[in-house]
Every structure is written in C-alpha cells, then in structure tokens.
C-alpha positions in Angstrom: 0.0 0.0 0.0 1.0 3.8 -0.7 0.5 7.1 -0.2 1.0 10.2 -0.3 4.1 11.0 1.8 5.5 8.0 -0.3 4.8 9.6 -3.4 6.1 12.5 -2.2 9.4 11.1 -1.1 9.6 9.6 -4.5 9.1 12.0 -6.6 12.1 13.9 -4.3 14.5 10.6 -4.9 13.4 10.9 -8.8 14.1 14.7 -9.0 17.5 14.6 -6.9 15.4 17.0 -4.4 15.0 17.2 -0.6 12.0 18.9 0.4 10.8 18.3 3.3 6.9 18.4 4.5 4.6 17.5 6.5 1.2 15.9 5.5 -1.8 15.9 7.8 -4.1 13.3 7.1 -4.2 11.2 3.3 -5.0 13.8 0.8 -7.7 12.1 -1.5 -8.0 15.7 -4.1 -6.4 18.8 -5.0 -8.1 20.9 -2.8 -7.1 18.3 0.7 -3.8 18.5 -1.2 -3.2 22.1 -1.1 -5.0 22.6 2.8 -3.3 19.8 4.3 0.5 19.2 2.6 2.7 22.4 3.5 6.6 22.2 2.3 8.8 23.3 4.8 11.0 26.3 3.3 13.4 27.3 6.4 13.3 27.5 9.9 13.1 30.9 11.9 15.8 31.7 15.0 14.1 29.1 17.6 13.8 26.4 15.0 10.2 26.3 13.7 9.9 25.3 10.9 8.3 28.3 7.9 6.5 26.8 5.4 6.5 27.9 1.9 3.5 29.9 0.5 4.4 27.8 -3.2 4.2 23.6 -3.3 6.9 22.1 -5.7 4.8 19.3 -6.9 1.3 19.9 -8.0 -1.5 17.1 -7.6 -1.2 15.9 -10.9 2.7 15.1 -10.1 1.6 13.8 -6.7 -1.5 11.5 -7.3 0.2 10.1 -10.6 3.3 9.3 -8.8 1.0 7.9 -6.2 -0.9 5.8 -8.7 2.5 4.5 -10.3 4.0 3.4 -6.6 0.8 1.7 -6.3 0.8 -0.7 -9.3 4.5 -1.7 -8.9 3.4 -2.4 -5.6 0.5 -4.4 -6.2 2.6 -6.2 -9.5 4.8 -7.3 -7.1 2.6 -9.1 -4.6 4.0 -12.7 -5.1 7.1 -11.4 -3.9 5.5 -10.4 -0.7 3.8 -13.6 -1.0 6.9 -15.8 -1.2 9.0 -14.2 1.0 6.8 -15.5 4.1 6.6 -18.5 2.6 10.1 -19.8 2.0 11.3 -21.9 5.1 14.2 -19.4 6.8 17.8 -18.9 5.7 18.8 -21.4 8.7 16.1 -24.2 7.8 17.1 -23.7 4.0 21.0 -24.0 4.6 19.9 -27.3 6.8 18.3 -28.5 3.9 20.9 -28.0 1.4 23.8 -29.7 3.8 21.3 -32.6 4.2 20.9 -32.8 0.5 24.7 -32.4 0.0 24.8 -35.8 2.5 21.8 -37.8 1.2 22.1 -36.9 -2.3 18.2 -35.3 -2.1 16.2 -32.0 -3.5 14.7 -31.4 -0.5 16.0 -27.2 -0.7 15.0 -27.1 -4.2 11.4 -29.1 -3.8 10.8 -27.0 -0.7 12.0 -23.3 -3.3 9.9 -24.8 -6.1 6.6 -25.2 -4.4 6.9 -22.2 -2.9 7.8 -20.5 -6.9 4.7 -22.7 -7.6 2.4 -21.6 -5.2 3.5 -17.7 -5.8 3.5 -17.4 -9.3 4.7 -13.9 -11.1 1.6 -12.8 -12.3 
C-alpha cells in the first residue's frame, strides 16, 4: 500500500530534491492536497519550521506518482507472498547440507513449491 508522503518522497529521490513536508491526514483531491501538505522552506531563530507559500509538486505530479507506486506495488505481490513462505535462511541451509549428504532436492522441492504456489503474475 502507498500514499501520499511516499509519493512525495519519491518524486524527491526521482528529481535529486529534498524537500521536506509535512502531511496531515491522506489527501484524496487537489483541494485536501493544497489545505493539508505544506513544504517546509526554512526554519526561523528558535527552530520552527516556515513553510513555503508555493508547493513544488502539484496534484497531478503527486496523485500520478502515487498511482504508479501503487501498481508496482500491487505487481509485485507474489514477492511479498513468497518471501513469508520460504522456510528461513537457517532451515534452508539445513536443507541444502542434508541434500549435500543424502544426495536429495529437498531445498530445491521445498523453493519450487513455494515459486509454484506464488506465481509472477
């Protein structure tokens, strides 16, 4: 799941930018967007922070990079899926010395089903 903080944050990484902000709430439309997303543009002499009167993103920018962040996230659910699923690094390196011994698959049946069970999409 993403939001808009993330989108945010990306859209920083992607431009090479650091502007920091603060977002009250999950901003579902431009107007939420512009009440309740303030960029931070300084601090005065105690430290509090002064906010910019101008947003470096606009909505568009924000909800499409939102929109984006979501399908790569929700395109790479088996990942998710298969990474609880596999047995853990300790069981799976017990398996493969086993194997080594025995001369069995039981690592690569035990990765395999769990490939099968999580398909890529």
């Amino acid at each position: 799941m993403t939001d808009i903080a993330t989108a945010i944050q990306s859209l920083n990484k992607k431009g090479g930018n650091s502007h920091e902000f603060v977002c009250r709430g999950e901003p579902t439309n431009e107007a939420e967007y512009n009440s309740n997303v303030d960029y931070v543009s300084g601090a005065d002499a105690n430290g509090t922070a002064i906010f910019s009167d101008t947003k470096p993103y606009t909505w568009s920018e924000v909800s499409a990079e939102k929109a984006l962040l979501q399908t790569e996230y929700d395109n790479n659910e088996y990942q998710r899926d298969r990474a609880s699923a596999y047995p853990s690094i300790q069981d799976q390196l017990d398996m493969q010395y086993w194997d080594s011994v025995n001369g069995t698959t039981t690592w690569a049946d035990a990765v395999a089903k769990v490939k099968a069970d999580n398909p890529k999409s």
